[in-house]
TORVEXSE-965805 format. One record per residue (C-alpha): residue in three letters; x, y, z. Coordinates in steps of 0.5 Angstrom, whole numbers, plus 500, padded with zeros to 3 digits. Layout:
BEGIN
ALAXYZ...
//
This chain:
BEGIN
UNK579709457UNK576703453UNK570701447UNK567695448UNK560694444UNK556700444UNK559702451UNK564707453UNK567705459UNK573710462UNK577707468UNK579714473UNK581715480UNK581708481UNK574707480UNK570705473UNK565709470UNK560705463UNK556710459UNK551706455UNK551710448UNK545709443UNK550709436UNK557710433UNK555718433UNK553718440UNK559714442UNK564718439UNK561725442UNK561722448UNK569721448UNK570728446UNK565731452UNK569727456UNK575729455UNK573736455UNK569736461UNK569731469UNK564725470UNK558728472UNK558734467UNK562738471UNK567743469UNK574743468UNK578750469UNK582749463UNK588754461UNK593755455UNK599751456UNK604757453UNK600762459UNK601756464UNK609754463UNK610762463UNK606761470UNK610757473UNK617758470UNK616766473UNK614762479UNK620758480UNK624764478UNK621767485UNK621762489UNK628760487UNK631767488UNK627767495UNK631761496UNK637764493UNK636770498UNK635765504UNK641762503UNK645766502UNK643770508UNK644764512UNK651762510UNK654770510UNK651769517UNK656763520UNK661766516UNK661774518UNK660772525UNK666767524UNK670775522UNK666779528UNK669774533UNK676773531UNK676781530UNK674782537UNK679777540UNK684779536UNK683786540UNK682784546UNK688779546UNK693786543UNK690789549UNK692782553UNK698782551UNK700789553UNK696789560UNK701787567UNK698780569UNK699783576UNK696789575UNK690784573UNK689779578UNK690785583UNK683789580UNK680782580UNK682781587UNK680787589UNK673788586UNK671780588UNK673781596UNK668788595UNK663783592UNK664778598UNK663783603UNK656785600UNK651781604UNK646778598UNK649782592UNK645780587UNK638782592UNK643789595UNK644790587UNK637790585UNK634793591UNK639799592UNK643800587UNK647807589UNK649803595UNK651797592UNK655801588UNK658805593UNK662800594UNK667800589UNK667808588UNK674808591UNK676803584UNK676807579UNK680812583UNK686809583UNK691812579UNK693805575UNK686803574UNK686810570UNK692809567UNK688802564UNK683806562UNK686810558UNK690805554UNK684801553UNK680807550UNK686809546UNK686802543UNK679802543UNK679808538UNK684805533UNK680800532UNK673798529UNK671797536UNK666801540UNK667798546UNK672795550UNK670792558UNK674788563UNK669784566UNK669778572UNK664772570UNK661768575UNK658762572UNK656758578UNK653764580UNK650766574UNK652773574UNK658777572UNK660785574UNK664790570UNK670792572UNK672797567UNK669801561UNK675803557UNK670810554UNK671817557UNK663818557UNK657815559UNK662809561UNK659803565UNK661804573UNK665800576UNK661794580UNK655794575UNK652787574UNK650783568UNK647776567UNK652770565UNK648765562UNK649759555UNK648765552UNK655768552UNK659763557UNK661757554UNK661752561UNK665746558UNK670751555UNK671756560UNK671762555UNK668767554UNK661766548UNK660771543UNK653774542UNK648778539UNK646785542UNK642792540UNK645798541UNK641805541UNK647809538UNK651803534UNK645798532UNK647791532UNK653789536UNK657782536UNK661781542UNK666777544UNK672777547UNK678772551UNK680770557UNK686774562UNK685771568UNK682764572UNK681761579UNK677755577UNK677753585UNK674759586UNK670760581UNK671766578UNK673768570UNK676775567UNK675777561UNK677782556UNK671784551UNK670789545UNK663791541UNK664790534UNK659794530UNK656790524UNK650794521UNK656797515UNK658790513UNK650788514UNK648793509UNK652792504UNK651785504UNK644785504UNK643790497UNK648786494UNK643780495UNK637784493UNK642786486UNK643779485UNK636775487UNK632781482UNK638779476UNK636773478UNK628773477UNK629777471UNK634773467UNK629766469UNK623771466UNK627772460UNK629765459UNK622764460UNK619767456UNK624764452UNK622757452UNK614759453UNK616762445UNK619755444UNK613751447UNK609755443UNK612753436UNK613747438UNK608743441UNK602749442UNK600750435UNK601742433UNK595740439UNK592746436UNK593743429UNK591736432UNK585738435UNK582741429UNK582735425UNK579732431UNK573737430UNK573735423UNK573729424UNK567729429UNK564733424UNK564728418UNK564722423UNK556720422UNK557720414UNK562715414UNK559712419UNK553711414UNK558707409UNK562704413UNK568704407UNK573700407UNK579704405UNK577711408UNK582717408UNK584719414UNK583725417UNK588725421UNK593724416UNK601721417UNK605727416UNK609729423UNK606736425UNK612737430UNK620737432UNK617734439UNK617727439UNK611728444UNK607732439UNK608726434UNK607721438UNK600724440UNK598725432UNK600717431UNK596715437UNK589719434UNK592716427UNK591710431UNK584711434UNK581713428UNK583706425UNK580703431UNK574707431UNK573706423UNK573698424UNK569699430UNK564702426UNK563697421UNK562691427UNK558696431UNK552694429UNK552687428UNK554687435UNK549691438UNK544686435UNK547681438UNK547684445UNK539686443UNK538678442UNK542675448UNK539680453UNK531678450UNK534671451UNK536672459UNK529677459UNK525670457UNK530666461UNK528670467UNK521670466UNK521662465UNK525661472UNK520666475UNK514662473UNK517655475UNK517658482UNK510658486UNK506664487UNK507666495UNK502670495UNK496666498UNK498660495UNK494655499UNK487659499UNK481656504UNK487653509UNK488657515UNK492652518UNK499656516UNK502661512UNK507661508UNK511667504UNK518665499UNK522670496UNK528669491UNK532675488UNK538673483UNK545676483UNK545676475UNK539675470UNK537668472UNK540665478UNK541658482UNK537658489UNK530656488UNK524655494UNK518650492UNK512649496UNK506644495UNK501639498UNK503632497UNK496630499UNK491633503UNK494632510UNK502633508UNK506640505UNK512639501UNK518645503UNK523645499UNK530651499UNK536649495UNK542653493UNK546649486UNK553652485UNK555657480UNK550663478UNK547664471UNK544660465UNK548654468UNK545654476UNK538656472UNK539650468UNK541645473UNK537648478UNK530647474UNK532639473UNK533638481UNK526642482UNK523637478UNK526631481UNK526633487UNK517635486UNK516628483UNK521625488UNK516627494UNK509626490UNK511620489UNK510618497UNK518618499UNK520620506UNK525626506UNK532623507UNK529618501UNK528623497UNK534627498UNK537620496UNK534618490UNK535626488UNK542625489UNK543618485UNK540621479UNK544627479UNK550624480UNK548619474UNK548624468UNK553630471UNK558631466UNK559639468UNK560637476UNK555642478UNK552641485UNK546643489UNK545644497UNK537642499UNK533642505UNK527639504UNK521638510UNK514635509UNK510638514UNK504633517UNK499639518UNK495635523UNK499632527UNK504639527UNK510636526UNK515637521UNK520632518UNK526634515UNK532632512UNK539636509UNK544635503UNK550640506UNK544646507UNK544652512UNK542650519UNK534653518UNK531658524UNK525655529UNK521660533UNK518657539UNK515661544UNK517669544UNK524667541UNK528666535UNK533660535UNK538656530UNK536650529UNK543645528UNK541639524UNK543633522UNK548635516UNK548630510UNK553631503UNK550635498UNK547633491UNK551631485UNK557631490UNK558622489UNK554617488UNK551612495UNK551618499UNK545616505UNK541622509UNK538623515UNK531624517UNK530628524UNK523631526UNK520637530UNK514637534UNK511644533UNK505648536UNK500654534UNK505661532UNK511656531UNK515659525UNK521656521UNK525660516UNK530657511UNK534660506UNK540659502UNK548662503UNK546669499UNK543672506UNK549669511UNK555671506UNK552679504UNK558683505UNK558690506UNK564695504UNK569693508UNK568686506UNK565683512UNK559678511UNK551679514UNK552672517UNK547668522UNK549672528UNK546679525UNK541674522UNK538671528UNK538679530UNK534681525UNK530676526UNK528677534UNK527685532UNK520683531UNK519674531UNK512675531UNK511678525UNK507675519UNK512670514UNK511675508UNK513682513UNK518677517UNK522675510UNK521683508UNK525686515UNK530681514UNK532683506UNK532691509UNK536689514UNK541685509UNK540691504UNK542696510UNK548692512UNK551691504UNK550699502UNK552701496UNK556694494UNK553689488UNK549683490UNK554678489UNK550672491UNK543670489UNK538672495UNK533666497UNK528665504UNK522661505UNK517662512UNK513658514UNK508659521UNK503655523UNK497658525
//
């Protein structure tokens, strides 16, 4: 935010807002309605400090006590997992080590040459099952298979263990049968199917993967277990396995994290209301002590404004308010303003006269430019042998294009349009001296290439600023319909003949002031009934919309042929709507100059 005259200028959102303010008073109002409310008078939802940092520190405190409960979940995860495991396999390799390896192959043998006597057993398995299972009802008969048995239901019992099984894994089949359930009741049969996948077989490895499963009667159960036997060739793995209940350890775990993460969310309350009392103190009631005096200062403003004393107390006084360094910057900063202001008040007004005085000084400059320019509307009234229409918009208050059009004797038009660099006074200013010498040039009885000639050489004669000017200037013989024209450096003009619309490239000479000796060229154009000829200046080719694209002659040529045979003045009207739709929004930055002519 800025001060500049009586303007109060505020730079936000990358965008740039002026508001004109009629006095001091007003101004300083208006800064302070800024800062409580958005551009546009719409309303900031304010809050108190302390009621926001209590907000958001009881925030944090719940999110990071969520984010304490996740991780920790997660890492206990990994870990007990790790436990699960290596007490399954501690059990099952106990039971390995105790187990006669030969008696092992021998159930393995024994159960995977039922297997292979089945025609499809996974179809007679899923189809039939008491017949599948039929085949290995002789199994568990055996007197060393229930010897096995009750070892490993003795073992089982001794451990954490709900479950001990010795089972066989095909991986390339990608199913596996039990062989034995090591539990006196409701035991898995012998024969019983169950799927091998990623999930608990690890291919590259060979062994046995540890998973997650849900039981009726134990909840969660981890599994795992090691290998007793292999026949790669074959295919076929053995394996012992033990079920390890996990809803103890869980249970304990998960009330301790929920003990620990409400500890946590009270403690950060506790330190947040803490640091809330703290911000409070120690910068809440300084702003508040700030924003008083700037209430104060508001109040009394216009009375000190009225005298305009040089050595006037400050409202805001230089005492630190606030062990916050913060705090104090900002009270130093009101100090500062308030002197700026002070000594802006006392310049506010001579300034703003000044402006008054320049702006009526561009307002008569404008209307002294406007009136150097020929009237467009009828300005040939009893000839009905054409029809002409002009029009100029300057980028600022007073601008550089001009047009001119008169009658050099009765037979003959004089057509001028010209573009000088620059904008403002300086084009103006330049811009009324080449109008008159060019007019007086043209009068005088010079061709155009002559006029443009003798134009340049006294231009270049006395150009100290080295300004310059682009003409185009045409003397049209109005009974003979033909047009002689000649061009300084100016835009190709556009020539309807017929139903259409063209650009006409003419023969292009240097501009005026640019050096001195320079020749022109005349070129001649025989014309008819319903011809038309636009001019213009760069202004209309070179507006640019938003995405900085410019109008250019292809979309003027468009603009043109949209409806060719209107009248010159609705001629000239639909192009500047057309250039005005094309811009939008985005600022003139050019002046805006067309001249039309129709012979008739």
């Amino acid at each position: 935010m800025c001060l500049k005259a009586n303007l109060l200028i505020i730079y936000k959102r990358d965008k740039i807002y002026m508001k004109a303010c009629s006095s001091g008073l007003s101004l300083l109002r208006d800064i302070i309605g800024y800062m409580k409310t958005d551009m546009g008078d719409k309303k900031i939802r304010s809050v108190r400090l302390t009621d926001f940092v209590v907000k958001m520190i009881a925030f944090n405190a719940i999110i990071l006590g969520g984010l304490i409960l996740a991780v920790s979940y997660l890492f206990f995860y990994r870990q007990i997992t790790e436990v699960y495991d290596d007490v399954a396999r501690a059990i099952t390799g106990e039971a390995a080590t105790q187990l006669d390896n030969e008696l092992i192959k021998r159930f393995v043998d024994e159960c995977d040459s039922i297997l292979s006597s089945v025609d499809d057993p996974l179809n007679a398995y899923n189809n039939d099952l008491d017949s599948y299972l039929n085949h290995y009802k002789a199994v568990p008969e055996e007197e060393d298979y229930i010897k096995m048995q009750r070892f490993l239901e003795d073992l089982r019992k001794g451990t954490e263990a709900t479950e001990i099984d010795f089972v066989i894994m095909y991986p390339e089949r990608e199913y596996g049968i039990y062989v034995m359930d090591a539990r006196d009741v409701a035991a898995i049969p012998c024969g019983e199917m169950f799927e091998v996948s990623s999930k608990n077989f690890d291919k590259k490895t060979k062994l046995f993967k540890g998973f997650y499963s849900r039981s009726k009667y134990f909840g969660i159960l981890r599994t795992d277990g090691v290998l007793i036997y292999a026949d790669k060739s074959a295919g076929v793995y053995a394996y012992l396995t033990a079920d390890i209940p996990t809803s103890k350890i869980n249970d304990r775990f998960i009330s301790f994290i929920i003990s620990s993460t409400l500890a946590a969310i009270i403690l950060a309350i506790v330190v947040c209301l803490l640091i809330a009392y703290f911000i409070k103190k120690n910068m809440v009631k300084p702003i508040m002590h700030i924003s008083d005096l700037a209430e104060k200062y508001a109040e009394g403003y216009e009375e000190r404004s009225l005298k305009h004393e040089d050595n006037v107390k400050l409202v805001f006084g230089d005492i630190p308010c606030s062990r916050i360094t913060e705090a104090n910057d900002l009270l130093s900063s009101m100090q500062k303003m308030e002197q700026e202001i002070n000594s802006y008040i006392k310049n506010l007004d001579t300034v703003t006269r000044e402006q008054e005085r320049i702006r009526i000084e561009l307002d008569t400059a404008s209307a002294i430019q406007a009136a150097m320019l020929p009237d467009a509307t009828d300005p040939f009234p009893g000839r009905d042998e054409f029809e002409i229409f002009a029009s100029a918009k300057a980028a600022k208050e007073v601008g550089g294009d001009f047009y001119d059009f008169f009658l050099i004797d009765e037979d003959h038009l004089g057509l001028v349009i010209a573009d000088v660099s620059g904008k403002g006074v300086p084009a103006a200013l330049f811009m009324m001296a080449c109008k008159i010498i060019i007019k007086n040039l043209a009068i005088a009885g010079l061709s155009p290439s002559k006029t443009l000639m003798k134009a340049n050489e006294q231009i270049c004669s006395n150009n100290k600023e080295g300004m310059f000017v682009t003409v185009w200037f045409g003397i049209l013989s109005i009974k003979e319909k033909k047009l002689v024209a000649s061009s300084a450096g100016h835009e190709y003009p556009f020539i309807k003949k017929g139903d259409r619309f063209d650009i006409f490239k003419d023969p292009h000479g240097i501009i005026l002031g640019g050096m001195e000796g320079v020749k022109y060229k005349d070129y001649e154009i025989e014309l008819e009934k319903g011809d038309t000829i636009l001019v213009y200046t760069d202004g209309v080719v070179e507006a640019t919309d938003k995405d900085k694209k410019m109008f250019g002659s292809k979309r003027l040529l468009e603009s043109l042929n949209k409806e060719p045979n209107l009248d010159p003045k609705a001629l000239i009207g639909h192009v500047i709507e057309d250039v005005n739709a094309f811009v939008g929004d985005e600022k003139q930055f050019d002046d805006l100059t067309m001249m039309c002519i129709r012979i008739d």
